[in-house]
C-alpha positions as CSV (number, residue, x, y, z in Angstrom):
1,X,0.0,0.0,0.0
2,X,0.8,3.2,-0.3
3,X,0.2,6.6,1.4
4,X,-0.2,9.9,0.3
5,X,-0.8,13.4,2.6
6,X,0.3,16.3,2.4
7,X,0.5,17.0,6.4
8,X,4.3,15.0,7.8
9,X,2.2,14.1,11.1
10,X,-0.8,12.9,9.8
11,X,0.7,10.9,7.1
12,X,3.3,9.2,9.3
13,X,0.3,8.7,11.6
14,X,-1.2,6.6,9.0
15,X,1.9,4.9,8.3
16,X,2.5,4.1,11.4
17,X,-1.3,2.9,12.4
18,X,-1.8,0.7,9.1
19,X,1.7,-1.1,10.4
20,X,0.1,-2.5,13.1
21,X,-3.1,-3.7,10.8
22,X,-3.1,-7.6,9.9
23,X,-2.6,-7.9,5.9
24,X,-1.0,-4.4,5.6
25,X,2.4,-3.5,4.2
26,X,2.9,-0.1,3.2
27,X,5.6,0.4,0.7
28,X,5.6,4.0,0.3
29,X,4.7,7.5,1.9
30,X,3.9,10.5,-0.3
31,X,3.6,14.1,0.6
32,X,1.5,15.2,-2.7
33,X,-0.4,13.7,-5.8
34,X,3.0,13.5,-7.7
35,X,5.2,11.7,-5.7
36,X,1.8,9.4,-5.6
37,X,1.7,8.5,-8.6
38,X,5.5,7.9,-9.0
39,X,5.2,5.6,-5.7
40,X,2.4,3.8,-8.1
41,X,4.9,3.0,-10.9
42,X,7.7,2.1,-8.6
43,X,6.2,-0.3,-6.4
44,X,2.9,-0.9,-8.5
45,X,0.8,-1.4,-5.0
46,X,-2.5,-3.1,-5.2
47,X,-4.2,-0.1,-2.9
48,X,-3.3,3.7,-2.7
49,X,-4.8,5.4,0.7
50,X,-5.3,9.1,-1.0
51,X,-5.3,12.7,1.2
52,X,-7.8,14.7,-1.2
53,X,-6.2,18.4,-0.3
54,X,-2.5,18.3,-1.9
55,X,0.1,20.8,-3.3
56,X,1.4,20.7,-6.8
57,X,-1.5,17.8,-8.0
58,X,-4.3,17.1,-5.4
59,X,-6.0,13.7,-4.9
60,X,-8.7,14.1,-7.4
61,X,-6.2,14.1,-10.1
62,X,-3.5,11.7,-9.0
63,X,-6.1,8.9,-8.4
64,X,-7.3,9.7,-12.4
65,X,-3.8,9.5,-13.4
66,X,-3.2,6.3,-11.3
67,X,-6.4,4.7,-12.6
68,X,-5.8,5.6,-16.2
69,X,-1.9,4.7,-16.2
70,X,-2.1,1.6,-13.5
71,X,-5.6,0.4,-13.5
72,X,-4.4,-2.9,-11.1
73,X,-4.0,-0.5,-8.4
74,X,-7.1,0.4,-6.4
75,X,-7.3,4.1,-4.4
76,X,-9.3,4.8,-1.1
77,X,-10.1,8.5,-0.2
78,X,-9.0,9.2,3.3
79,X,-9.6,13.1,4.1
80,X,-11.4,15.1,6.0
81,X,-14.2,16.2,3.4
82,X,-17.2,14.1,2.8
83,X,-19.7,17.2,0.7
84,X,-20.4,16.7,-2.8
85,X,-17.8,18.8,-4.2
86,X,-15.3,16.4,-2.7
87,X,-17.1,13.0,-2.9
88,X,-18.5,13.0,-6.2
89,X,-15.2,14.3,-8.1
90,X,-13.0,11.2,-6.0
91,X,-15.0,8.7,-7.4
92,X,-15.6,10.0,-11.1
93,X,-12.2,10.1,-11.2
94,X,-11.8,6.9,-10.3
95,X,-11.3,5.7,-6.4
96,X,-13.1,2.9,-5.1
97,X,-13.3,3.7,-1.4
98,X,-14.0,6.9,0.5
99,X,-13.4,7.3,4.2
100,X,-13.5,10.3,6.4
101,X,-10.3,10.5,8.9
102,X,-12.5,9.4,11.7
103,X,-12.3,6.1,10.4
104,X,-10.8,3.4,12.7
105,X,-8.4,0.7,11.9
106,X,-10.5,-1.8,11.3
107,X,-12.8,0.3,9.0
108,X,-9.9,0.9,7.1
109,X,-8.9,-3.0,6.7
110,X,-12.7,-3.4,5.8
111,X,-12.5,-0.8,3.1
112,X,-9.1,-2.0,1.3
113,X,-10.5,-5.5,1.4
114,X,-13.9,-4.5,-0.2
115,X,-12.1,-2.5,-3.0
116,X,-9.8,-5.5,-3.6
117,X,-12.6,-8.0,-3.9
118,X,-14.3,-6.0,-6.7
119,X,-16.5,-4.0,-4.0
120,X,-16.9,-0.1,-3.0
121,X,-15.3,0.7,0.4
122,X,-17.3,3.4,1.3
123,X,-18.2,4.7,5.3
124,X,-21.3,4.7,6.0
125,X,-22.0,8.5,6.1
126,X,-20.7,8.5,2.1
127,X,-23.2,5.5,1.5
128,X,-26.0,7.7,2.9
129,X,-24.9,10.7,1.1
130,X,-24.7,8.9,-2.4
131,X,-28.2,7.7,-1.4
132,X,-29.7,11.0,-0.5
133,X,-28.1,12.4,-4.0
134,X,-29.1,9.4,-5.8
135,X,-32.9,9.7,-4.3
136,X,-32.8,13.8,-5.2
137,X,-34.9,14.8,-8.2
138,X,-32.9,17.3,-8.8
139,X,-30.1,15.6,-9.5
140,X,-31.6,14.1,-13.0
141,X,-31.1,15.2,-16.5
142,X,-33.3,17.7,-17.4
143,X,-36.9,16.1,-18.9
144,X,-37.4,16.2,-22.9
145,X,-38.1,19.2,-24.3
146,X,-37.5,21.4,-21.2
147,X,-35.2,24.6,-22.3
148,X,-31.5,23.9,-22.1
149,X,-29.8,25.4,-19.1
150,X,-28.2,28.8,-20.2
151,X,-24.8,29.5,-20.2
152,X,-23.6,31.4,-16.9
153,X,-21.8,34.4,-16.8
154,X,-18.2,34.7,-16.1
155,X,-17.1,30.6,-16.3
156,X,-19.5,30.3,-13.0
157,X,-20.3,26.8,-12.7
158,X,-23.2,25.6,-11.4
159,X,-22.2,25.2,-7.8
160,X,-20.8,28.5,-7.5
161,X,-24.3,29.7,-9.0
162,X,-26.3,28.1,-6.4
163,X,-23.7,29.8,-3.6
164,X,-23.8,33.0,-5.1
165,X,-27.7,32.6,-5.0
166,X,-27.9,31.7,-1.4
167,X,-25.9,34.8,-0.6
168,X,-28.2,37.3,-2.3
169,X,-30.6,35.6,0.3
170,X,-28.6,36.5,3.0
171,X,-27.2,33.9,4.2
172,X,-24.3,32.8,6.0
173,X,-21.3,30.4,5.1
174,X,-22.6,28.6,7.9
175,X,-26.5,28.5,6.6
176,X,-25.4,28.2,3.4
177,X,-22.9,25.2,4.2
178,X,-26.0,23.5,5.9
179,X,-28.0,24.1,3.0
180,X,-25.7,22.4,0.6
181,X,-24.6,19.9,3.0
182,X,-20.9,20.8,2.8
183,X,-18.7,22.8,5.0
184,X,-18.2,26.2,5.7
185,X,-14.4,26.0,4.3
186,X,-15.5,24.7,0.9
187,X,-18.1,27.9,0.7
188,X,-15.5,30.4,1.5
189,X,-14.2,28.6,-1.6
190,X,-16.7,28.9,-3.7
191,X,-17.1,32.5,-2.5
192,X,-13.5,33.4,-2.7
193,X,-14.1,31.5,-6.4
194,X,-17.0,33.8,-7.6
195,X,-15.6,36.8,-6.3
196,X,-12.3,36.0,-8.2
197,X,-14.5,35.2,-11.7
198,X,-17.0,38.3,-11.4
199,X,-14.9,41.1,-10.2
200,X,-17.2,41.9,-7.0
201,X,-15.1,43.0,-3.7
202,X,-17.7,42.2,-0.9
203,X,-21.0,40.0,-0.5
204,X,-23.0,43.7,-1.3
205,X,-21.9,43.9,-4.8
206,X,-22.1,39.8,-5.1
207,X,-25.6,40.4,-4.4
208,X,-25.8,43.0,-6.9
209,X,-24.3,41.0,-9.5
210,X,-26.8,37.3,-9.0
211,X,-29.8,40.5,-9.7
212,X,-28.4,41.8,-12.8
213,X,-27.6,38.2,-14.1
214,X,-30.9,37.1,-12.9
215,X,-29.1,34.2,-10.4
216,X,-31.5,35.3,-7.9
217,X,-34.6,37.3,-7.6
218,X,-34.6,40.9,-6.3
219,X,-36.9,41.3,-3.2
220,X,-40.6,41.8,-3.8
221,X,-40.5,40.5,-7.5
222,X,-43.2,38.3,-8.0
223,X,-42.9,35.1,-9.5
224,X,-44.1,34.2,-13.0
């Protein structure tokens, strides 16, 4: 197996805690996506346990390198994040498993033996959330013959929309982190995103920007 996080405790943490696991050997430690995915070709391991926040290439992109270059090795998300905007980019690009670093030992045995069998090793809270997206109508392609969705303005993507949207409302990172069912972190980086993309300084002129590009509706305007 092999490890990759960017933080020196927390990896060697790892390192040290899968050591004491029955079935484990861990044949190298990385500190970022790159020296991943080298690790990969040197010691073609059969699992990669994957930090999703990295310098130079981040999890999300070492495990679609890894997966397109060495498909006989399986990766398992280990990190901190479980919203959507982690989750569901992990495991398009390829991983197999998706733990949260309150994980145990023997959740992360549990996981690495699914994946290698031919299963998903996901926790429990990811299974739910896949469900609850899954289950979402929202979530579908639009119905025939409803009007394709219009292009947004400035290279916004959908996500950052939907934020910017929530903030003409007046909420919160917090309320609008609960809302999307991510963390306040990953708004202040869709935020910080949006803010970069439009040109706006502060939440006012945000809010002036989602009425002028019709992201959100101006208070009192009646619905049609």
């Amino acid at each position: 197996m092999v490890v990759a996080d960017d933080q020196t405790v927390v990896r060697e943490g790892i390192v040290m805690l899968l050591g004491l696991l029955p079935g484990i050997e861990v044949v190298g430690a990385a500190a970022d996506g790159l020296e991943a995915v080298r690790l990969v070709a040197e010691h073609a391991p059969d699992v990669v346990l994957m930090d999703l926040r990295m310098p130079r290439c981040d999890g999300v992109e070492a495990t679609r390198r890894i997966r397109a270059q060495y498909p006989a090795t399986q990766v398992v998300i280990l990190t901190t994040y479980a919203d959507d905007d982690s989750l569901f980019p992990a495991l398009q690009a390829g991983a197999r498993g998706y733990l949260t670093k309150d994980a145990g030992g023997e959740e992360i045995v549990r996981a690495v033996e699914h994946v290698m069998s031919g299963e998903a090793g996901l926790s429990p809270k990811v299974q739910l959330r896949l469900l609850e997206r899954l289950s979402a109508p929202w979530v579908e392609s639009p119905p025939a013959g409803s009007a394709a969705p219009r292009e947004l303005p400035d290279g916004l993507t959908a996500r950052e929309a939907e934020v910017l949207s929530l903030v003409a409302e007046g909420m919160t990172n917090a309320e609008i982190g609960r809302r999307l069912h991510v963390s306040t972190a990953t708004v202040k980086t869709h935020i910080n995103n949006l803010f970069a993309k439009t040109g706006v300084r502060d939440r006012a002129q945000a809010v002036r920007y989602a009425f002028r590009y019709g992201l959100a509706r101006p208070p009192g305007t009646p619905i049609t």
